[in-house]
Biopython code that builds the backbone (N, CA, C, O; Angstrom):
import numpy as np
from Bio.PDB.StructureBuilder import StructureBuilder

atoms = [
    (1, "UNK", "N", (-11.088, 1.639, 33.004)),
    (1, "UNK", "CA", (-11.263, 3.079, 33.084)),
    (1, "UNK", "C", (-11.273, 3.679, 31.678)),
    (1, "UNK", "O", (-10.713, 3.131, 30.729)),
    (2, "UNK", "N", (-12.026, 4.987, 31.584)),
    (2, "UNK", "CA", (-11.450, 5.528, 30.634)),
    (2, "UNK", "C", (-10.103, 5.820, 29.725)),
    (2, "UNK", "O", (-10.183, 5.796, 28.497)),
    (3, "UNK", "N", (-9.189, 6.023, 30.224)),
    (3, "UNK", "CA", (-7.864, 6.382, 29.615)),
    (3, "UNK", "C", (-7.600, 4.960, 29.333)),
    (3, "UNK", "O", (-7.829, 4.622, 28.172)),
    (4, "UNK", "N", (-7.104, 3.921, 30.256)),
    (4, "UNK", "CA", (-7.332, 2.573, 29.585)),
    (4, "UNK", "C", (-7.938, 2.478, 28.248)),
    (4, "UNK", "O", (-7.217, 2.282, 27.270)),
    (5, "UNK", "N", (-9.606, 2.639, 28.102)),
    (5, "UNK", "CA", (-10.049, 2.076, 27.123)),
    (5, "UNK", "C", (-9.257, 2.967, 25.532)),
    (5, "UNK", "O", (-9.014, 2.377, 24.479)),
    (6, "UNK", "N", (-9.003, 4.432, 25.793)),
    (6, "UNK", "CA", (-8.484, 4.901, 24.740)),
    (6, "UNK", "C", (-7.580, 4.940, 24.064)),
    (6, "UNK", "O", (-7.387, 5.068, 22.855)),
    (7, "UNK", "N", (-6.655, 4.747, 25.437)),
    (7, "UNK", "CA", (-5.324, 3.901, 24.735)),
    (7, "UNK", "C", (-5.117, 2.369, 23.935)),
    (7, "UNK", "O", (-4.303, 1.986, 23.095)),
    (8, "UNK", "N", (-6.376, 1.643, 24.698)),
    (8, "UNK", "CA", (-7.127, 0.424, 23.777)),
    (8, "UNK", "C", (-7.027, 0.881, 22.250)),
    (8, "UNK", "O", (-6.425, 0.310, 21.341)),
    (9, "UNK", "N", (-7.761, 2.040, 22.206)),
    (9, "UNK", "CA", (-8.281, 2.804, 20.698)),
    (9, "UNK", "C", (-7.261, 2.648, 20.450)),
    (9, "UNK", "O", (-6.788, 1.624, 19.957)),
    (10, "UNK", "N", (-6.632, 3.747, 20.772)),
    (10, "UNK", "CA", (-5.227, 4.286, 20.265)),
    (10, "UNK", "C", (-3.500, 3.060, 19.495)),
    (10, "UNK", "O", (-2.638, 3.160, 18.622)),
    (11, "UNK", "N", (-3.875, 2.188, 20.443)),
    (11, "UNK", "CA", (-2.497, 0.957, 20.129)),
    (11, "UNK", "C", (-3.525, 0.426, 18.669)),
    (11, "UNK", "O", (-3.143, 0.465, 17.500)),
    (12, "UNK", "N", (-5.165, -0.154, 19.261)),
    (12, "UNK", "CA", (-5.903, -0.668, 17.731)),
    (12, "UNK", "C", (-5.534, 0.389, 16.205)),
    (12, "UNK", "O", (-5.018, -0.207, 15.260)),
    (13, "UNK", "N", (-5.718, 1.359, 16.106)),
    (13, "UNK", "CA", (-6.223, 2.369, 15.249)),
    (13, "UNK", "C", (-4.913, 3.167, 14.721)),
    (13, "UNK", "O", (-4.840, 4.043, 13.859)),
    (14, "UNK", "N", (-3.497, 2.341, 15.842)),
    (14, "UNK", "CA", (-2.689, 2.836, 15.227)),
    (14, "UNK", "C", (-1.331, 1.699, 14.310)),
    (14, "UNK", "O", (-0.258, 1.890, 13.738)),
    (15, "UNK", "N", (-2.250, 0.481, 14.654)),
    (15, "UNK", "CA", (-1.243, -0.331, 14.028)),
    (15, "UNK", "C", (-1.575, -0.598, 12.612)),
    (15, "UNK", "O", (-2.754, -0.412, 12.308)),
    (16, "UNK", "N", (-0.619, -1.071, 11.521)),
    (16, "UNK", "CA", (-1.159, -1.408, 10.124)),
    (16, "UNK", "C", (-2.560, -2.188, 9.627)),
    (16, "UNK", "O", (-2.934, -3.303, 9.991)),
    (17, "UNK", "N", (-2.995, -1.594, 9.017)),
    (17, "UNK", "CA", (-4.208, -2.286, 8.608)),
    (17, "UNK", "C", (-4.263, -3.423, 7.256)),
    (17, "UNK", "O", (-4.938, -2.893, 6.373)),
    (18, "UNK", "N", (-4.042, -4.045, 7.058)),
    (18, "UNK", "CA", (-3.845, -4.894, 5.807)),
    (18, "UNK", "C", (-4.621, -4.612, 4.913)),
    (18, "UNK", "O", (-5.430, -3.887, 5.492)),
    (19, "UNK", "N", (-5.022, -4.712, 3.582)),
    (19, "UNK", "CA", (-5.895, -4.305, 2.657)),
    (19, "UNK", "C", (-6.761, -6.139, 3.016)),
    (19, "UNK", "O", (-6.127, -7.140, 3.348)),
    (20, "UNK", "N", (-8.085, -6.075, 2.837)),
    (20, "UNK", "CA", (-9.058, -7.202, 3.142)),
    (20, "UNK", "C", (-8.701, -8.111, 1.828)),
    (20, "UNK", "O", (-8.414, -9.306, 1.905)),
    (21, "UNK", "N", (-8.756, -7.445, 0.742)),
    (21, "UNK", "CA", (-9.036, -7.812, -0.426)),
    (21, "UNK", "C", (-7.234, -8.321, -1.025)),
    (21, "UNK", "O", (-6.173, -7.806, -0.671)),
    (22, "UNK", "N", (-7.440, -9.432, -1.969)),
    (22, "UNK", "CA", (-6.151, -10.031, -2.575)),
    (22, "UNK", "C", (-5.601, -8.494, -3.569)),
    (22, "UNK", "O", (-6.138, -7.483, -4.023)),
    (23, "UNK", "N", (-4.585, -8.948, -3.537)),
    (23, "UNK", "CA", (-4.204, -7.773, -4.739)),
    (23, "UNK", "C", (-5.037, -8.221, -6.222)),
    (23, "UNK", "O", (-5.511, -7.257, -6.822)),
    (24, "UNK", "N", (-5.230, -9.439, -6.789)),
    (24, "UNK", "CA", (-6.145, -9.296, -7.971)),
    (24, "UNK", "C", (-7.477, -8.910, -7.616)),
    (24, "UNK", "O", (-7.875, -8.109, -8.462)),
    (25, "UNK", "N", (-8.498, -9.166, -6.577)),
    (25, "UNK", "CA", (-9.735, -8.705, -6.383)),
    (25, "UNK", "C", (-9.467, -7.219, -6.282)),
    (25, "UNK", "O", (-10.194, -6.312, -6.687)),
    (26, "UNK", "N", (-8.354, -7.132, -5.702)),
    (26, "UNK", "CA", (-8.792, -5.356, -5.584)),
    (26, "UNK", "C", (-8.354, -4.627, -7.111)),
    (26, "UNK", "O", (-8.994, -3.656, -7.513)),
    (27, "UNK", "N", (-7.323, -5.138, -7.826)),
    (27, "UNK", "CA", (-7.443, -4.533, -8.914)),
    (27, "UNK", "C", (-8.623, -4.791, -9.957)),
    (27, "UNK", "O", (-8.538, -4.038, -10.927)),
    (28, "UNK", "N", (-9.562, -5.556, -9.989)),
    (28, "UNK", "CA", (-10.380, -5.308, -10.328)),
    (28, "UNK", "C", (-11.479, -4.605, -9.847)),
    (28, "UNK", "O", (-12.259, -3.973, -10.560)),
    (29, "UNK", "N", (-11.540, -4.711, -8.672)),
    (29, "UNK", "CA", (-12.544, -3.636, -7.988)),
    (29, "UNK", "C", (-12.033, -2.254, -8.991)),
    (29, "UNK", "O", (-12.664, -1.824, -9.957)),
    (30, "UNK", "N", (-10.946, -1.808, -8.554)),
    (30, "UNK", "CA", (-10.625, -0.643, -9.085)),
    (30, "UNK", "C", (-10.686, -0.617, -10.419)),
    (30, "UNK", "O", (-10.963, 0.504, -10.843)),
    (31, "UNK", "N", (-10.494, -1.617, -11.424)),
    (31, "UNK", "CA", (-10.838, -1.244, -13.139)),
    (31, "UNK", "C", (-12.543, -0.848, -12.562)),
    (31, "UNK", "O", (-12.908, 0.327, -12.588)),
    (32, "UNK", "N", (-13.037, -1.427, -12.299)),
    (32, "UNK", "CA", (-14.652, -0.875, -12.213)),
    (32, "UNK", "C", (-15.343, 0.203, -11.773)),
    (32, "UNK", "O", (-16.456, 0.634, -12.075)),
    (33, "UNK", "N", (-14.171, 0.723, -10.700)),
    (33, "UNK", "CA", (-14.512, 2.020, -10.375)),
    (33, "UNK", "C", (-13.490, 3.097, -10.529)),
    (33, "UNK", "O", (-12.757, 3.476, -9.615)),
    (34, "UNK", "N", (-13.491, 3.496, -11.567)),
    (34, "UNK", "CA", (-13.064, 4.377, -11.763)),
    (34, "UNK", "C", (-12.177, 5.783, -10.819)),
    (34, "UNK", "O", (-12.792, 6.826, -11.039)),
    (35, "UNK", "N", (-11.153, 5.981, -10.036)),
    (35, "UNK", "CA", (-10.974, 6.951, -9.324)),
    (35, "UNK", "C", (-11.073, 6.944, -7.992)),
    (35, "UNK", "O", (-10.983, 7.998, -7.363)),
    (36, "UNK", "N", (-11.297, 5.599, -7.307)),
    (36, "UNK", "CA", (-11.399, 4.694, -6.167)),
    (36, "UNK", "C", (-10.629, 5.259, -5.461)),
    (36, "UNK", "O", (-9.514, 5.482, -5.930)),
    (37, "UNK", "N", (-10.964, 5.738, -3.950)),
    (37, "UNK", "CA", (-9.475, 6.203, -3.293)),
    (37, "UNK", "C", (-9.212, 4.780, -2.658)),
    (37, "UNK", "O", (-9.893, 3.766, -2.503)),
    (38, "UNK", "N", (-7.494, 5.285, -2.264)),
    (38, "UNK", "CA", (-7.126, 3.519, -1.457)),
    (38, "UNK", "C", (-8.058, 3.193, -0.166)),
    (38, "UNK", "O", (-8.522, 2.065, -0.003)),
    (39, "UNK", "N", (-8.292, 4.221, 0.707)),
    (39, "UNK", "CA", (-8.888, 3.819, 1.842)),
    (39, "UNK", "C", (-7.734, 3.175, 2.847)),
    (39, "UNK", "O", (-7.895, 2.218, 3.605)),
    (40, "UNK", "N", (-6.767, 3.800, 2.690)),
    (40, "UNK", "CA", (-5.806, 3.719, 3.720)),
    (40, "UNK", "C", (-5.986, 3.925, 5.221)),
    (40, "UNK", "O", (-6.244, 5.054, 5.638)),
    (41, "UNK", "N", (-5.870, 2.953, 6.005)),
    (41, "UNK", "CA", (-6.019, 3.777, 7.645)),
    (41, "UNK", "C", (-5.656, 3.971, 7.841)),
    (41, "UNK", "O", (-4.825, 3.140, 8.208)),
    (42, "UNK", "N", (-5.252, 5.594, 8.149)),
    (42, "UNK", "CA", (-3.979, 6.430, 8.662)),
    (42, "UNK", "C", (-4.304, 6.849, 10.098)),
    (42, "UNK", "O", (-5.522, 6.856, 10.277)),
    (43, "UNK", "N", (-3.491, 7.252, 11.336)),
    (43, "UNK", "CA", (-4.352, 7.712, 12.315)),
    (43, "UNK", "C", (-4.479, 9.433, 12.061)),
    (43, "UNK", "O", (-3.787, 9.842, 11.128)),
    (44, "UNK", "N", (-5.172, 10.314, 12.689)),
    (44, "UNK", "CA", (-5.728, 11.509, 12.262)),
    (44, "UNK", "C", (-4.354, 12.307, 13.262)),
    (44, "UNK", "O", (-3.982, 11.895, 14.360)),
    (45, "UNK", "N", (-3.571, 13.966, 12.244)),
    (45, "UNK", "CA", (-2.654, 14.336, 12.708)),
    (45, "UNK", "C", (-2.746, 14.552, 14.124)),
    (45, "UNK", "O", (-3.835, 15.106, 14.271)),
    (46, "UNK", "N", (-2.222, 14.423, 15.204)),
    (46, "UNK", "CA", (-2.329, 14.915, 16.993)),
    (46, "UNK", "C", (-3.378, 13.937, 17.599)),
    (46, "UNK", "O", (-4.061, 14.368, 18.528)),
    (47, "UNK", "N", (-3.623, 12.337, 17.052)),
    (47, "UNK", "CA", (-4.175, 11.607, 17.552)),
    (47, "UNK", "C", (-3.543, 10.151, 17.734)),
    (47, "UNK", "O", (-4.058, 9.062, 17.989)),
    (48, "UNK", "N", (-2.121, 10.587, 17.486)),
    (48, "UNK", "CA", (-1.385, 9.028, 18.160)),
    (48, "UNK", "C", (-0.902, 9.156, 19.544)),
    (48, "UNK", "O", (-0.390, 8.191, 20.111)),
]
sb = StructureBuilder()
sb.init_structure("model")
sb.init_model(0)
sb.init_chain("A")
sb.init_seg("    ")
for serial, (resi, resn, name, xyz) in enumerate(atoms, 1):
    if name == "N":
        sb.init_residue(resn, " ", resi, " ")
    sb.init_atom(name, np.array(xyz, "f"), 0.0, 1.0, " ", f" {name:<3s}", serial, name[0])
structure = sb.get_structure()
């Protein structure tokens, strides 16, 4: 059903997301780009 599937969403979208990247790949990503936001997945306020 619907509500099922959103709460699907909801448990996915609200648990920690790991960063993909090692901590040295990503600090170099970031020397290269200058001002990089983290790209944190947060869930959106009144959507947990």
């Amino acid at each position: 059903s619907q509500a099922h599937a959103m709460q699907r969403v909801r448990e996915i979208l609200t648990r920690d997301n790991p960063a993909v990247f090692s901590p040295d790949v990503d600090a170099r990503i970031r020397a290269e780009f200058e001002g990089l936001v983290a790209g944190d997945a947060v869930p959106l306020q009144g959507n947990t």
